[in-house]
N, C-alpha and C positions, 0 to 999 in steps of 0.2 A: 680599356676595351669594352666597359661595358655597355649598352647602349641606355639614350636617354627614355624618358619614360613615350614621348613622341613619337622618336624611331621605333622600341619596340611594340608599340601600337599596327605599325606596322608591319609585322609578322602574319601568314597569313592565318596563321595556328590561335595568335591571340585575338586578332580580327576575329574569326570565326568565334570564340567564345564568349565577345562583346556582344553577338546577336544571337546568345542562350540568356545570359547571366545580366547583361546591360553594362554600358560603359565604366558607371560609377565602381560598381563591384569590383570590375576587370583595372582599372586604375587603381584602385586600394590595393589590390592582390600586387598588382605587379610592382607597386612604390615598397611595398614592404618585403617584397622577395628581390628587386633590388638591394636593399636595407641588408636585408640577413646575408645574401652574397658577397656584400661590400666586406661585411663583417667575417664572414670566412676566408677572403682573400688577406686582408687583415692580419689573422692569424696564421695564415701558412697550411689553410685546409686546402684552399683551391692554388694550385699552381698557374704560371702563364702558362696562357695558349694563343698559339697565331690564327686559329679557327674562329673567327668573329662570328659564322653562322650558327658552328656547332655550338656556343656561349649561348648563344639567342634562343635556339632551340630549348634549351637545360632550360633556362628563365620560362620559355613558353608552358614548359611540362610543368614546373613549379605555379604557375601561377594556375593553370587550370586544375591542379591537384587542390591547390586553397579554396580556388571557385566553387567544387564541387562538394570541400568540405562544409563551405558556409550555406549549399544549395540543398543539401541534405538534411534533415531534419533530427536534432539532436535527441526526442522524445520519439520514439517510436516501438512498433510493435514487436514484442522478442516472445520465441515460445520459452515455455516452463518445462523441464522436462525431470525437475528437482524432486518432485514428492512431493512441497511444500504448499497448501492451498494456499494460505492468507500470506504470501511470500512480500516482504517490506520495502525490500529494493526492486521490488516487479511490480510497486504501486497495488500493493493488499487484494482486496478480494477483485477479481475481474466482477464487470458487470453482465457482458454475455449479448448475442445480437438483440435479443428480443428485447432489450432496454434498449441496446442504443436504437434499433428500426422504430420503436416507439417514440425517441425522442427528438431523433432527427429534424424533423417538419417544425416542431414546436422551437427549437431551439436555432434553427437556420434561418427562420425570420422572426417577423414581429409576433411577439405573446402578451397575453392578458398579465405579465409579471405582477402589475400592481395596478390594473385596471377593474373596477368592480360593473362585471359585462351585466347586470340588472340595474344599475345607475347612469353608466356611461363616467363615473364622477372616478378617483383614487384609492384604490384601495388596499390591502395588505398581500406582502409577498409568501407569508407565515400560510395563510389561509389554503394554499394548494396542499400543503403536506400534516399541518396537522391533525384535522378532522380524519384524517386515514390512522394515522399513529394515535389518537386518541381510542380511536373504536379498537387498532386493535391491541393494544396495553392497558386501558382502562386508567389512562391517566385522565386528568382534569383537564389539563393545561400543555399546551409543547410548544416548543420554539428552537428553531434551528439556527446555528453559527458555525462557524468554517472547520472545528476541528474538537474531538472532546477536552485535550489542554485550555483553548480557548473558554468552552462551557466551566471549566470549573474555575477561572480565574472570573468570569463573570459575575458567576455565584456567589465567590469569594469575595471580591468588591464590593459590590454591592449589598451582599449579607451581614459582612462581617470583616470590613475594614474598622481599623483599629481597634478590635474587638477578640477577644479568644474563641479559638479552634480548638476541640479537643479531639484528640486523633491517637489510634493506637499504636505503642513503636511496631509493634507489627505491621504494619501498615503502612510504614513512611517507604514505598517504593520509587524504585526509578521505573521509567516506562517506554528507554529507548531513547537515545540518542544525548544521552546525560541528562535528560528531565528528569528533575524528581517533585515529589509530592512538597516536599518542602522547600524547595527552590520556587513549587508556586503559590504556595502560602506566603510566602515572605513576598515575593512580586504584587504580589494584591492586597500587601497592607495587613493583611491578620496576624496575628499572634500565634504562636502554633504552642498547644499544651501537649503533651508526650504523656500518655498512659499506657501501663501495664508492660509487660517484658516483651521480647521477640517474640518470645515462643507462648505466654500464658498474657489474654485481657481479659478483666471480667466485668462486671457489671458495675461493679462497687469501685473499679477503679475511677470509670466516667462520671460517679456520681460524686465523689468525694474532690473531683477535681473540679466542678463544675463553682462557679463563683457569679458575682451581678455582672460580671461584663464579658460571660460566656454568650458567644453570639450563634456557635453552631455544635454539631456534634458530627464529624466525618467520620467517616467507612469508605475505607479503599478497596475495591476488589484484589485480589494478586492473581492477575491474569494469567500474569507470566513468570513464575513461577509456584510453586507449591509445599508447604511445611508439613512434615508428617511426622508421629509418634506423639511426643511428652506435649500437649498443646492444648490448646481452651482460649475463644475468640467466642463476642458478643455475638449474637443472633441479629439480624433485621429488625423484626419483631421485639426484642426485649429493647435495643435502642429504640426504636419509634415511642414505646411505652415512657420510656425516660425521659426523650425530648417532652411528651406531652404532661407529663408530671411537672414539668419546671416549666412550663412554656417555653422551649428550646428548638429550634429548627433542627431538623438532622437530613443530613444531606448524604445521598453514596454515591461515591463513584463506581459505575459498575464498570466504564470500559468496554471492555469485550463487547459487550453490543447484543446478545442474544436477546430480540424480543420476544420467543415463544420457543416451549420445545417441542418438534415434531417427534413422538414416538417411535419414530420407526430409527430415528440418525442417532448415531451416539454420543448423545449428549445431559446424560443424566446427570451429571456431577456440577454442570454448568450452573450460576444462578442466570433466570432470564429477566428480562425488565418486567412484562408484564406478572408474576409472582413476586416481585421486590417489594413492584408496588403495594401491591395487596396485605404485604406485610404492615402495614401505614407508614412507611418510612414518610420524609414531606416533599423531597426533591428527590431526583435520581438525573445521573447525567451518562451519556454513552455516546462511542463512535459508529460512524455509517459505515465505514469501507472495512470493518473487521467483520464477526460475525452475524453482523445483520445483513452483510450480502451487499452494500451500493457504494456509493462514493462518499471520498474523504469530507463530513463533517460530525460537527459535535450536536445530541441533542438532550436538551433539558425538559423533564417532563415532571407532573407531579399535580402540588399542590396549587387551584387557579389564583390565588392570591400572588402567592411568592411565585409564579411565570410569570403573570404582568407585569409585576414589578422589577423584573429582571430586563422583559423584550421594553419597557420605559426608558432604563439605565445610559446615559450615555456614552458608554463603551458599546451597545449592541450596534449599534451605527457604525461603529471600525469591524465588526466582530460577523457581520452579516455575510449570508452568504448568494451568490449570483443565481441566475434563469438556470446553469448548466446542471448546477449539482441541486437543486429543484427538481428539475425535469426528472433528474436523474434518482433522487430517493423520492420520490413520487410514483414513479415506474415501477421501484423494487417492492415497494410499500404494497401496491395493489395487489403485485403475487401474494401477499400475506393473506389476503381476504379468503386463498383455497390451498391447504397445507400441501397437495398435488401440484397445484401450480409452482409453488415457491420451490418444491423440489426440480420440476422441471424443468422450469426457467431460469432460476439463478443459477450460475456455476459452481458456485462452493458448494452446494447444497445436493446438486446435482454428483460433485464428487463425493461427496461425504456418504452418499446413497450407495454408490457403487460394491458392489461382494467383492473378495479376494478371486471367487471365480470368474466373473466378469473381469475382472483387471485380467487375471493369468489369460485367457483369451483375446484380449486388446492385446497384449505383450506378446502372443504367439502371430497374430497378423500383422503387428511392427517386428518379428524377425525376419516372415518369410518376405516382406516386401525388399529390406534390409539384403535379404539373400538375393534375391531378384535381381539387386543393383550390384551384386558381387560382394557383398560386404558379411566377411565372419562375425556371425553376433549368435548370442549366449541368453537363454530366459535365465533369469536370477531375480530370488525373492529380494523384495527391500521395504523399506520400513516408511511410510508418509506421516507426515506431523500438518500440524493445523499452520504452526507460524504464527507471527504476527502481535507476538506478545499476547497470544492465545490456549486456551485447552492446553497446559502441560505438559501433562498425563497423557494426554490421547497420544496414543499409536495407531495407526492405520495398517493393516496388510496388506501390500500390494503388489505388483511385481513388476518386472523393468526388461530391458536387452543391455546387456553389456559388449561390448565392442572387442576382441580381443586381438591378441598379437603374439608370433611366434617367436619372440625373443624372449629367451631363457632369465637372462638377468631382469631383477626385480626394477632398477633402477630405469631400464632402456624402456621396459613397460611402463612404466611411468612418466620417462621424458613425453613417450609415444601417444599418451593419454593425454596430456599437457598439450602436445601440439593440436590435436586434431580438436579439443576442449578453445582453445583460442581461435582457431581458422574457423571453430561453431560459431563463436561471438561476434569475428567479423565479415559473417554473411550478409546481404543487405537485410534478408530478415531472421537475425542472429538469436542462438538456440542456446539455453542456460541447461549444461546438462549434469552431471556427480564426477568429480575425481575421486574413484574409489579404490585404494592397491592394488595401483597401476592398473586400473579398468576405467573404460567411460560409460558410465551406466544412464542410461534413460529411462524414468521413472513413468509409467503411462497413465498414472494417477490422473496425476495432473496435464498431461496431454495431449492435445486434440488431435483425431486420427485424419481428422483431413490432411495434416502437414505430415503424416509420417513418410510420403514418395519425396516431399520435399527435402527432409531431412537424410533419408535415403540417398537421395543426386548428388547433392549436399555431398557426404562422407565418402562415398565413391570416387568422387574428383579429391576433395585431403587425401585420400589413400593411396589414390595413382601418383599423385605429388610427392608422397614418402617414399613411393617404390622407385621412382625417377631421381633422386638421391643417393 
């Protein structure tokens, strides 16, 4: 009984969706919802039926569910409502309008990518971002690639294949997602030398270990996490001193990305690139989309020798990165030039700024809207973290609404939180918010106040759905 793909073209239901979605779509969707039909009658899911339309219909509703799954856009925009700024699976730090309005025009048509507009002739794609990043870290030399893994596998290649690395065991991190520091030493051909203990490296360890076919001296930042008590770890400074004593390149990974510290955020404990530098380390390498505020890539800055010889290497040719993420830490870069701007305009920066009293006030106007829409919600403190294999240690004060419910048992409270936490996720513009003992709590750290009526409408309509149950 079921019909062919021809016949059910003829529906008036699938007809209609061939002139949303286009023929090709609506024939794949339907050959394969055929397919999985065949397959459930097959097994005894679908029974006979002498209804030949109402069959047709079923298959119609299936195929325009698939059409609309593949018409929907799988990357799209979700609020935050976590506390988390530098959030990993929310794609790290947002960039914020005032980048993207800025980069819109440049990035939607044709740009000077590699055009040198006083010659008319070829010229470098390097040249937009790091004359910004030079002035404001005081490096030499900079050159950008798609991700900080990428920059230190660079480094590493090109420095110090077949060659030793000496690196402290304190410092052989992972950094997310099972990378570790020695899974990329090994990938790029270096040697990796292990000095000094977890918890104690000292000076004399790197120097005793040092041999003629020592080709670098690393320094890992520990972004993410942090060793406290019985402990003792080399300086910047006293390494740089020792590379230069041997003639030894020293390279750090900083990671986290801080290029400056603004006085006012808290961020005292952080190292930032530009003070690493100054330490004379020779190389330094860091990500864009964590604490510097812009999008995912890696940058190496330092000494102008050993960057040219790096942006030469033929790996930087795999390793480059496009116009988009240009545009884009080129934009974030320039709020650097005014320590007010960068607070204002970056996001992160902008949360990092916020008092506990401004949050408890953002959290008191996400209740009463909340209340507006009929929806019982609750101010409660809660605690923001940076994220991101970032800041450890940082706690934030902040505060939130929790959502509550008048079911006594712990357990119904929490199924309760579960659902309305899910029906969040599959909104079209779907809302990350806390399961937190049997509450749903919305952190407004991280929050923009324009979606809070959204969000509002949002939980009003899940809640009439539970009571209709």
């Amino acid at each position: 009984m079921l019909p062919g793909v021809d016949k059910a073209l003829q529906n008036e239901r699938i007809a209609a969706a061939v002139t949303v979605y286009g023929l090709e779509t609506v024939k794949d969707a339907l050959r394969k919802t055929l397919d999985l039909i065949r397959k459930e009658i097959i097994k005894g899911a679908i029974t006979k039926t002498n209804n030949t339309d109402e069959l047709t219909d079923q298959i119609a509703a299936k195929v325009i569910e698939r059409c609309r799954f593949l018409d929907l856009p799988s990357l799209r925009p979700v609020l935050n409502a976590t506390g988390i700024l530098i959030h990993t699976n929310m794609g790290r730090a947002p960039l914020g309008k005032k980048v993207f309005e800025e980069i819109c025009e440049t990035v939607s048509g044709y740009s000077n990518l590699e055009l040198d507009l006083s010659t008319g002739e070829r010229g470098s794609r390097d040249v937009h971002v790091s004359d910004l990043l030079k002035h404001i870290t005081g490096a030499e030399e900079v050159i950008v690639v798609n991700n900080n893994a990428a920059a230190l596998v660079l480094a590493l290649t090109t420095l110090a294949k077949d060659r030793e690395v000496i690196i402290s065991r304190g410092e052989l991190i992972e950094i997310g997602g099972s990378f570790r520091v020695p899974d990329i030493l090994a990938a790029s051909g270096a040697k990796m030398v292990e000095v000094g203990t977890t918890n104690k490296t000292r000076l004399s360890d790197y120097e005793d270990a040092i041999t003629p076919n020592t080709a670098l001296l690393l320094k890992a930042h520990r972004s993410n996490f942090s060793v406290n008590g019985f402990t003792e770890e080399v300086g910047l400074g006293e390494l740089a001193q020792l590379g230069k004593k041997h003639n030894i390149t020293t390279l750090y990974d900083l990671g986290s990305g801080l290029l400056i510290k603004p006085a006012t955020l808290p961020l005292e404990r952080e190292p930032d690139v530009k003070s690493s530098l100054a330490s004379g380390i020779d190389l330094l390498t860091f990500s864009g989309d964590k604490l510097l505020g812009g999008p995912q890539a890696g940058i190496i800055c330092g000494r102008s020798d050993l960057v040219k010889k790096l942006a030469k290497a033929p790996l930087m040719r795999a390793l480059r990165v496009c116009k988009l993420t240009l545009a884009a830490l080129t934009s974030v870069a320039r709020c650097y030039l005014d320590e007010r701007s960068m607070i204002e305009s970056l996001p992160l920066f902008a949360m990092l700024d916020m008092t506990p009293e401004q949050l408890h006030l953002k959290a008191q106007r996400f209740q009463q809207i909340l209340q507006n829409n009929g929806v019982k919600a609750e101010l409660t403190e809660t605690v923001g973290r940076s994220g991101g294999g970032t800041l450890p240690d940082l706690t934030i004060r902040s505060w939130g609404v929790a959502i509550t419910c008048d079911e006594k048992s712990q357990q119904k409270r929490s199924d309760y939180a579960s659902r309305l936490f899910n029906g969040l996720l599959a909104l079209e513009r779907p809302v990350l918010a806390i399961r937190r003992q049997g509450e749903l709590v919305f952190d407004v750290l991280t929050l923009e106040e324009e979606y809070f009526t959204h969000i509002a409408a949002a939980l009003h309509k899940l809640i009439a759905g539970e009571r209709r149950q």
